[in-house]
C-alpha positions in Angstrom: 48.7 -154.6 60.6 51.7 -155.3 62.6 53.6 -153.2 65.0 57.0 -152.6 62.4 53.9 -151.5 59.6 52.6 -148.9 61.6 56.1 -147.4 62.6 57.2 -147.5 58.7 54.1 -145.9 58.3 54.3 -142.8 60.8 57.6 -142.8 59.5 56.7 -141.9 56.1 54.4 -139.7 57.6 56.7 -138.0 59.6 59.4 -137.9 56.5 56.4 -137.2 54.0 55.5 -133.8 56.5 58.9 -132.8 57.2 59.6 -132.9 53.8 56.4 -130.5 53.0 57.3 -128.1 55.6 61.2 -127.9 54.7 59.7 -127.2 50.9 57.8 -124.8 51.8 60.3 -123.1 54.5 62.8 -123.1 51.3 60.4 -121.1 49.4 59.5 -118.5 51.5 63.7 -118.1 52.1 63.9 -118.3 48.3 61.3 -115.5 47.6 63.0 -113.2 50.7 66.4 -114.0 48.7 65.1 -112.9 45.0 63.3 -109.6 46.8 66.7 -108.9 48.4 68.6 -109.5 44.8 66.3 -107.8 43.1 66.6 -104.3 45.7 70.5 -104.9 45.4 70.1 -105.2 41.4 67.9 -101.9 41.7 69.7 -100.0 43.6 73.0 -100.9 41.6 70.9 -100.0 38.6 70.1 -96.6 39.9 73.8 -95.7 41.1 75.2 -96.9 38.0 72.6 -94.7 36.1 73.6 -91.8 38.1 77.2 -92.3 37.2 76.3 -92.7 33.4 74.4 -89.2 33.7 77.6 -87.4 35.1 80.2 -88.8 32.8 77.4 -87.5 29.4 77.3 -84.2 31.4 81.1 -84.8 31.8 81.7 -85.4 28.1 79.3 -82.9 26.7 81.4 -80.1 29.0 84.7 -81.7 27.1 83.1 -81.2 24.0 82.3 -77.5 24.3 85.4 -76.8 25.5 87.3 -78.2 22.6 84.8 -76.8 20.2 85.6 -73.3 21.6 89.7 -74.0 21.9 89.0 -75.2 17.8 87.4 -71.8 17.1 90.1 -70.2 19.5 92.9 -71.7 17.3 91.4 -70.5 14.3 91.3 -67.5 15.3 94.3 -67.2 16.0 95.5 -68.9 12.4 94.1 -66.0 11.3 95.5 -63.4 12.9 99.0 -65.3 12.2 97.4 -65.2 8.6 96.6 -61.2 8.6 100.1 -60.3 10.4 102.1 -62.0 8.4 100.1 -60.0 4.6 100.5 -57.1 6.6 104.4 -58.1 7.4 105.1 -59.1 4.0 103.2 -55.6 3.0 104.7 -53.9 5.3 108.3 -55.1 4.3 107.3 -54.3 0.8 106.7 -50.9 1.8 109.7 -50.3 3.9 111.9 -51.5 0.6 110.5 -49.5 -1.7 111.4 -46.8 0.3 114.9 -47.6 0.9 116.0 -50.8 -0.5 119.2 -51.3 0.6 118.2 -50.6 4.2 118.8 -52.4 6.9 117.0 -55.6 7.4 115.9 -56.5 11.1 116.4 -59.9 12.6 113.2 -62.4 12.7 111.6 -62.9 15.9 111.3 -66.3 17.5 108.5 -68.0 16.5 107.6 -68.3 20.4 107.7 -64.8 21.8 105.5 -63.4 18.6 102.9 -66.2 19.2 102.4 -66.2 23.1 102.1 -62.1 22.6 99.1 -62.4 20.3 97.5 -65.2 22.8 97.7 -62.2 25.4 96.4 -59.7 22.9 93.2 -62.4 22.5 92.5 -62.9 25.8 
């Protein structure tokens, strides 16, 4: 063997070993990488999950809350129901008793409806 064989071949060598130990560096780097991603992707996973719980818990509380303002507000669409029978009733009354009578003025609509909300609460 010549002189310029055996350099070519500790070369190779030398490429062939350098390529092994690069390889194998770029693996263990590669498997560090993918555990780091994967506690990043966990820990995202879990934070996120926590946030999905509070918004349920968020929404559920909303819908309660209109469910009881829905009953509230039927509530008080009958007690508008009941005072105005007992109004018409009432006016009934009043002109048997003395039809030609005087006649009061209607209420606003406004005044008589924010003094039954404070009669309900």
């Amino acid at each position: 063997m010549t002189t310029g064989q055996i350099v070519a071949i500790v070369v190779l060598v030398v490429l062939v070993v350098a390529a092994v130990v690069g390889l194998a560096v770029f693996r263990r780097r590669s498997v560090a990488q993918r555990q780091i991603n994967a506690t990043r992707y966990r820990e995202e996973a879990a934070s996120r999950a926590a946030s999905a719980e509070r918004m349920e818990a968020e929404a559920t509380e909303r819908a309660a809350r209109a469910q009881r303002e829905q009953e509230q507000a039927a509530e008080l669409a009958e007690m508008a129901r009941r005072d105005r029978a007992l109004a018409e009733k009432r006016t009934a009354q009043a002109d048997k008793l003395d039809p030609e009578g005087p006649r009061p003025e209607e209420p606003p609509a406004d005044t008589d409806a924010e003094n039954r909300e404070h009669r309900i609460r």
